[in-house]
SESE-49652 format. One record per residue: residue number from 1; residue in one letter; x, y, z of N, C-alpha, C, O in turn. Coordinates in pm, 1 decimal. Atoms other than C-alpha are relative to their C-alpha. Layout:
<atoms>
{pos NUM | code A | npx X | npy Y | npz Z | capx X | capy Y | capz Z | cpx X | cpy Y | cpz Z | opx X | opy Y | opz Z}
...
</atoms>
This chain:
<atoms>
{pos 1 | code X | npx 84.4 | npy -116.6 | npz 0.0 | capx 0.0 | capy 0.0 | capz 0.0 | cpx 89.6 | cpy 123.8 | cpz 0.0 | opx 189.3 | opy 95.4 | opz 66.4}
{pos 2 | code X | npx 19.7 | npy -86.5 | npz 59.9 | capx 76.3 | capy 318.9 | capz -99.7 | cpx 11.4 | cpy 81.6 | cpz 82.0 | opx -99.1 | opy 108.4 | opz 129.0}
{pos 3 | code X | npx -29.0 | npy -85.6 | npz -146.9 | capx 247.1 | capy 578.7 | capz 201.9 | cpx -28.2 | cpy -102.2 | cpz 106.3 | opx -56.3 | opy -43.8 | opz 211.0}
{pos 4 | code X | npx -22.8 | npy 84.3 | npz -126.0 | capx 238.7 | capy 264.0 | capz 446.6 | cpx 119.3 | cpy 45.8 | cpz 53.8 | opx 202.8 | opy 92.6 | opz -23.6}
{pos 5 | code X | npx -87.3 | npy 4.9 | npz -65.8 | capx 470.3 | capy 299.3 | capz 696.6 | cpx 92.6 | cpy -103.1 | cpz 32.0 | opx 56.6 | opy -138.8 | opz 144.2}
{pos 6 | code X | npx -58.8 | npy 95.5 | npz -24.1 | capx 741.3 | capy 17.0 | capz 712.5 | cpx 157.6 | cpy 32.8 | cpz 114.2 | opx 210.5 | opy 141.0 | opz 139.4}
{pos 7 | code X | npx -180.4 | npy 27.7 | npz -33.4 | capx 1093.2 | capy -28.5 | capz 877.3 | cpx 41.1 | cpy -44.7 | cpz -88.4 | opx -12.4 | opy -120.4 | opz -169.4}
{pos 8 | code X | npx -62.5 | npy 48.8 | npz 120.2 | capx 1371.8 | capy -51.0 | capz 674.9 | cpx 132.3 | cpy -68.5 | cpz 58.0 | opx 201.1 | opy -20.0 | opz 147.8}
{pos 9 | code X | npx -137.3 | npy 98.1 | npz -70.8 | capx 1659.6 | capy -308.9 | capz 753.7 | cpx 110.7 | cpy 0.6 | cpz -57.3 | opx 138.8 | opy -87.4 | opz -138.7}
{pos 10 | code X | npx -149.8 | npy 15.3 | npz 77.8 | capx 1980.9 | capy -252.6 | capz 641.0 | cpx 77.7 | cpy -130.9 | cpz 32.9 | opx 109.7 | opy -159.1 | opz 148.3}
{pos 11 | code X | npx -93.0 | npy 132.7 | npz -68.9 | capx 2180.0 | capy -594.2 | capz 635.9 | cpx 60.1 | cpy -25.2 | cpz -112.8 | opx 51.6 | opy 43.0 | opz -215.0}
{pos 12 | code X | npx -81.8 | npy 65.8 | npz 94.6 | capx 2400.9 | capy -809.5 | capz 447.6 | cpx -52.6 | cpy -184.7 | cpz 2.5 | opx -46.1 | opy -265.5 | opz 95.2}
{pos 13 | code X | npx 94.3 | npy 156.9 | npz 3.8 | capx 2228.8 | capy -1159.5 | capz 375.6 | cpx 88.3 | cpy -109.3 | cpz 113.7 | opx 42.9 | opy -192.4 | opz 192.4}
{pos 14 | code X | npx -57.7 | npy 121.5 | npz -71.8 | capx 2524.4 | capy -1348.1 | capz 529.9 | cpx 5.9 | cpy 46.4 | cpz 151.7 | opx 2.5 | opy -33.5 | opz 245.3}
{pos 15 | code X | npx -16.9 | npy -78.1 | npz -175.0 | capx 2552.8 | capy -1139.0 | capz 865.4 | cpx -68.2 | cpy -91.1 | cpz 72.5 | opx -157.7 | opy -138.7 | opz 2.7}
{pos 16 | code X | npx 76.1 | npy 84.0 | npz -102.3 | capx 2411.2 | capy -1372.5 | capz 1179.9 | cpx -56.2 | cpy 116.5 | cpz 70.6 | opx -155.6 | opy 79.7 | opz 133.2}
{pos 17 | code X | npx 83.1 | npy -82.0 | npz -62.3 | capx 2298.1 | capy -1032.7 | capz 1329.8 | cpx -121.7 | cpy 55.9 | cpz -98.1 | opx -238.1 | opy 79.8 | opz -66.0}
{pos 18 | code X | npx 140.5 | npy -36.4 | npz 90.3 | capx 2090.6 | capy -928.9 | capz 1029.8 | cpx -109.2 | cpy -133.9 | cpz -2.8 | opx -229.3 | opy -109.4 | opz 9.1}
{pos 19 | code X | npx 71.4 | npy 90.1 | npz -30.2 | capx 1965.0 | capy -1320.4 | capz 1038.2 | cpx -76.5 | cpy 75.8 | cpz 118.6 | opx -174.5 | opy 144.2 | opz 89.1}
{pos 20 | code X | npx 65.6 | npy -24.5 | npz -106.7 | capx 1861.7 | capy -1229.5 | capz 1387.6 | cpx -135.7 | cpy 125.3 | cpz 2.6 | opx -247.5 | opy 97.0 | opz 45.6}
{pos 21 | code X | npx 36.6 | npy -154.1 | npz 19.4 | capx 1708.5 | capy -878.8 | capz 1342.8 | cpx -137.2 | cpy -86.9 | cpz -122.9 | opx -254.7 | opy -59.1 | opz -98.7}
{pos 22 | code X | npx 44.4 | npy 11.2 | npz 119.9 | capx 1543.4 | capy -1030.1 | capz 1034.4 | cpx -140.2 | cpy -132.8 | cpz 50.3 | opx -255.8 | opy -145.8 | opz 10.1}
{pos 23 | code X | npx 112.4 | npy 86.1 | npz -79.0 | capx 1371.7 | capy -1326.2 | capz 1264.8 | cpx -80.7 | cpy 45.9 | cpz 127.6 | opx -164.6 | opy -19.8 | opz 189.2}
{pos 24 | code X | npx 85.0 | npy -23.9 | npz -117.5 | capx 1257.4 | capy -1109.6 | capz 1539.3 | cpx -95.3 | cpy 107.6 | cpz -67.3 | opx -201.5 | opy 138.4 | opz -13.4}
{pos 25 | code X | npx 156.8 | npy -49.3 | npz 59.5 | capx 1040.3 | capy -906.0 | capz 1312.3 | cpx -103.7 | cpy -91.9 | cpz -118.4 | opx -225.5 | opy -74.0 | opz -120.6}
{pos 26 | code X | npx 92.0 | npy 113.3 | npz -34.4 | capx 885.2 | capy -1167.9 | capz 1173.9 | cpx -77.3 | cpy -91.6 | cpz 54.1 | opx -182.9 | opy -134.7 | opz 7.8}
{pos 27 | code X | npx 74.8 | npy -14.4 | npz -132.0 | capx 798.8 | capy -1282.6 | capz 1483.1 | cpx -77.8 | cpy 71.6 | cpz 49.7 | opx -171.1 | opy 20.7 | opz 111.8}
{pos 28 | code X | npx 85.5 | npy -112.6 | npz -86.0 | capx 646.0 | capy -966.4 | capz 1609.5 | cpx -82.2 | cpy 5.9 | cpz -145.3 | opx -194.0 | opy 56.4 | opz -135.3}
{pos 29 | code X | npx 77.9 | npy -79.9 | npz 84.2 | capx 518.5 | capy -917.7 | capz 1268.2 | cpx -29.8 | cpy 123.5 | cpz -44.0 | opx -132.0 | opy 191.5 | opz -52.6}
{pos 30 | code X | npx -30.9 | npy -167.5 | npz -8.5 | capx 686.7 | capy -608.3 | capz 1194.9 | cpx 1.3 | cpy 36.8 | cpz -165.9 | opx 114.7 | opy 25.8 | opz -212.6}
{pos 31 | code X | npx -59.0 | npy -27.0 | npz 136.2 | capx 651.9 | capy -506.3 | capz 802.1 | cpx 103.9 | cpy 102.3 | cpz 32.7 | opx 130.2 | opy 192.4 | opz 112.4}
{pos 32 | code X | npx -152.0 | npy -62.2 | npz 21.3 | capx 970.2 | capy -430.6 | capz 666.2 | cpx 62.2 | cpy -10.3 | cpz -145.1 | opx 1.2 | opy -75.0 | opz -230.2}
{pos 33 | code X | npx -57.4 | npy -15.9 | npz 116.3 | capx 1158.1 | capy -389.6 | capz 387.4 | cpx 153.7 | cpy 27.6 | cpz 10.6 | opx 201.9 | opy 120.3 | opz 75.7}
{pos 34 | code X | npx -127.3 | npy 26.8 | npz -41.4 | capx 1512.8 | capy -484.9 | capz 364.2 | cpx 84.1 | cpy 42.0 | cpz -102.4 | opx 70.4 | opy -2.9 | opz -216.2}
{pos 35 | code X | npx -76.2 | npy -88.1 | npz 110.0 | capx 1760.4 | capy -271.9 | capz 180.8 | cpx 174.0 | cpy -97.6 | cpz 22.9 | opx 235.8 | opy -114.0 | opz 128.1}
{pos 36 | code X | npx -175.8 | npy 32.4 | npz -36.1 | capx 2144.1 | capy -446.5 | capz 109.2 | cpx 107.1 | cpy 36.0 | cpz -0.9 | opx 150.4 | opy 71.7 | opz -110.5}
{pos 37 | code X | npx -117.7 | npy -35.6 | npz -7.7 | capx 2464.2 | capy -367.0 | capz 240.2 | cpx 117.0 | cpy -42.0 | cpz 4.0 | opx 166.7 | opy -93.8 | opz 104.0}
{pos 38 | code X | npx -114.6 | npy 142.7 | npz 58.5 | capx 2762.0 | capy -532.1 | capz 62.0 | cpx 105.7 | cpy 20.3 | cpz 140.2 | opx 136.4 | opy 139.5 | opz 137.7}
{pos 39 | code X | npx -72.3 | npy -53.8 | npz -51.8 | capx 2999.8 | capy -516.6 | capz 360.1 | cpx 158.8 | cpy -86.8 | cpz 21.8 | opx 257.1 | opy -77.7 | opz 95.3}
{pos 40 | code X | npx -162.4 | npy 89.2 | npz 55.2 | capx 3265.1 | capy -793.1 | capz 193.5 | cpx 40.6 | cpy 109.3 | cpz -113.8 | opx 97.1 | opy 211.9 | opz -76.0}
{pos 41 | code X | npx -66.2 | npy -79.0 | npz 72.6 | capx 3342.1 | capy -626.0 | capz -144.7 | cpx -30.1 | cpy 96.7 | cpz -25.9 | opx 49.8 | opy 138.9 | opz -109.6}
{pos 42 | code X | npx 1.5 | npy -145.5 | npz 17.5 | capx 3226.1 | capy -303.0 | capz -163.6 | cpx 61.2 | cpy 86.0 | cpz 166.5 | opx 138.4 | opy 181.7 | opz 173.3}
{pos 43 | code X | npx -40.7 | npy -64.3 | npz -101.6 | capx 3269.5 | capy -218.4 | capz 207.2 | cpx -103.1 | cpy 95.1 | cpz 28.2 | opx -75.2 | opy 179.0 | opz 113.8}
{pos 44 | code X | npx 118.9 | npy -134.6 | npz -10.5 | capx 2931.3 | capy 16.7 | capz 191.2 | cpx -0.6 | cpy 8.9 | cpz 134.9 | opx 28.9 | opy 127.9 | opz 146.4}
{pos 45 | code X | npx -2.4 | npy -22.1 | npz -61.8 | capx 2915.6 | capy -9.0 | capz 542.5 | cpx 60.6 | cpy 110.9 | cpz 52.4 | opx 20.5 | opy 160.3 | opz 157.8}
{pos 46 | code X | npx -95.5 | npy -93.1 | npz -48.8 | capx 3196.3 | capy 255.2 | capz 560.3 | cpx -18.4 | cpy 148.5 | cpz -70.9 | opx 27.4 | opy 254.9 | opz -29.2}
{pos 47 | code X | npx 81.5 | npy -91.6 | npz 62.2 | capx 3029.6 | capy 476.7 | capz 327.8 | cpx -60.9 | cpy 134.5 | cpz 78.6 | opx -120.9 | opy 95.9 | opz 178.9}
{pos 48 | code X | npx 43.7 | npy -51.6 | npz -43.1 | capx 2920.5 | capy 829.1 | capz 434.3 | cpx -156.1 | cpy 7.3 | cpz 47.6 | opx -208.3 | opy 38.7 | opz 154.5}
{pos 49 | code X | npx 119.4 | npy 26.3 | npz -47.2 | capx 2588.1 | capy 763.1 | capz 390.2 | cpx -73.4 | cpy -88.5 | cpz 70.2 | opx -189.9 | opy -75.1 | opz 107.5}
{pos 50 | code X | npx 67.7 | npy 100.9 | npz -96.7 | capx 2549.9 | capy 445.1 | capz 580.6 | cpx 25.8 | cpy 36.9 | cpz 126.7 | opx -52.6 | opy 5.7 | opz 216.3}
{pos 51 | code X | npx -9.4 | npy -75.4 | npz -156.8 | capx 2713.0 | capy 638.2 | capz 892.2 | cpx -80.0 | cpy 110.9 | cpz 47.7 | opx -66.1 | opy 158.9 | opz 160.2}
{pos 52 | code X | npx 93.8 | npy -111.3 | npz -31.2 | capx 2419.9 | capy 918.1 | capz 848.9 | cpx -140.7 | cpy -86.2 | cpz 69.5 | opx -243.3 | opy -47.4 | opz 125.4}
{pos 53 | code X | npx 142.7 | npy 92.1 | npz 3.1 | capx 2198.9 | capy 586.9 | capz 874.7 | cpx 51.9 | cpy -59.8 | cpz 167.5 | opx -13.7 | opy -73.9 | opz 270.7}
{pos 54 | code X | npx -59.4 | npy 62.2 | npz -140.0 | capx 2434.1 | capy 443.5 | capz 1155.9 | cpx 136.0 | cpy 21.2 | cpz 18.0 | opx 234.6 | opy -17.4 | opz -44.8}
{pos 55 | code X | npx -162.2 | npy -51.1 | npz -9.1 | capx 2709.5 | capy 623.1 | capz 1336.3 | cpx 86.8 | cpy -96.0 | cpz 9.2 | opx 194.3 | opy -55.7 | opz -35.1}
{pos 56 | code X | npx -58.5 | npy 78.2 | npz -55.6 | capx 2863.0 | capy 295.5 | capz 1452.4 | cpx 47.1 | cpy -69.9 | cpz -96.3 | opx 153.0 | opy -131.4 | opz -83.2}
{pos 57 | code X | npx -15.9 | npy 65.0 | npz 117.0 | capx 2845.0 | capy 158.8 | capz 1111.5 | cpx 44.3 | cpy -111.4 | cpz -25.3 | opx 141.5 | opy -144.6 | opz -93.1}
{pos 58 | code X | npx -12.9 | npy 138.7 | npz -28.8 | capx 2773.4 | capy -194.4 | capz 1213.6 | cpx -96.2 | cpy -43.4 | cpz -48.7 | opx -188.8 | opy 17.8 | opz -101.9}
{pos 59 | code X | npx 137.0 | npy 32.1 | npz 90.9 | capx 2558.0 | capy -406.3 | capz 1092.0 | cpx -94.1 | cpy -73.8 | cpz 110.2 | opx -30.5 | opy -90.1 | opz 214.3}
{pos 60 | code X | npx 101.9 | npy -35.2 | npz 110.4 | capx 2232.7 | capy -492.8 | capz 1098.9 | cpx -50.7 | cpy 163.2 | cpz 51.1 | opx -27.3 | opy 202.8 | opz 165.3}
{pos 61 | code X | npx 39.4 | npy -175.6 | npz -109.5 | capx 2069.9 | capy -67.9 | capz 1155.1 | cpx -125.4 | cpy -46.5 | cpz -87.3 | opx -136.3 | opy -127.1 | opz -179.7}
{pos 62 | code X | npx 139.6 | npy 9.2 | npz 7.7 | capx 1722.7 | capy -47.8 | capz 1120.8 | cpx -56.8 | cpy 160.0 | cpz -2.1 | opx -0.7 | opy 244.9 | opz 67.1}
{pos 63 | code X | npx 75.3 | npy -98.1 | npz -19.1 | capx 1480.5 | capy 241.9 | capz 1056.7 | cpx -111.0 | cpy 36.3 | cpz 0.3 | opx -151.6 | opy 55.5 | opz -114.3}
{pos 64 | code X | npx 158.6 | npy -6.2 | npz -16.6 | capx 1122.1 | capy 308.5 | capz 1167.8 | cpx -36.0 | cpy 158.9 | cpz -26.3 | opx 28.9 | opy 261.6 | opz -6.5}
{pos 65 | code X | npx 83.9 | npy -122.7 | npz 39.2 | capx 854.5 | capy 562.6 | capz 1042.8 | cpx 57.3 | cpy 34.4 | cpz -131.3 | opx 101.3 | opy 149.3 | opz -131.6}
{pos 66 | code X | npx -73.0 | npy -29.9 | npz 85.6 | capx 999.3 | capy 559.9 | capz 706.7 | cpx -123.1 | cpy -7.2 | cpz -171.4 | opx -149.3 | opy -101.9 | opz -245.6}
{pos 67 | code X | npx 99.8 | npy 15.6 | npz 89.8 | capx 749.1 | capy 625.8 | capz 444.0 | cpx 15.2 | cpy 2.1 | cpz -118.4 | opx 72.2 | opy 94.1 | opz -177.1}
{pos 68 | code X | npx -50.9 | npy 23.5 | npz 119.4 | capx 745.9 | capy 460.4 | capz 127.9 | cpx -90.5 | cpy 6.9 | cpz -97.3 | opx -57.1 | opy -12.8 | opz -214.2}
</atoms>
């Protein structure tokens, strides 16, 4: 739908914390929408704009109220 409100998950498919992150909103039944962050060969994690998303620039970051 159309301006729903989701969370958006930044991860990297192989990460065990994005696994995690990725099974506890499914659980709760959190829509989401999962955006990817290469953080073997590109390194995006280190990227300016993934540190505007997450200063720590770890993985998995998450963002709520994000209207799509």
């Amino acid at each position: 739908m159309v301006g729903e409100t989701k969370a958006i998950l930044y991860g990297f498919w192989l990460s065990s914390c994005s696994w995690r992150v990725r099974a506890a909103l499914h659980l709760k039944r959190v829509p989401y929408v999962e955006r990817n962050v290469d953080i073997v060969k590109e390194r995006s994690q280190l990227t300016q704009e993934f540190e505007a998303i997450n200063p720590t620039q770890k993985m998995a970051a998450r963002s709520w109220n994000q209207w799509l």
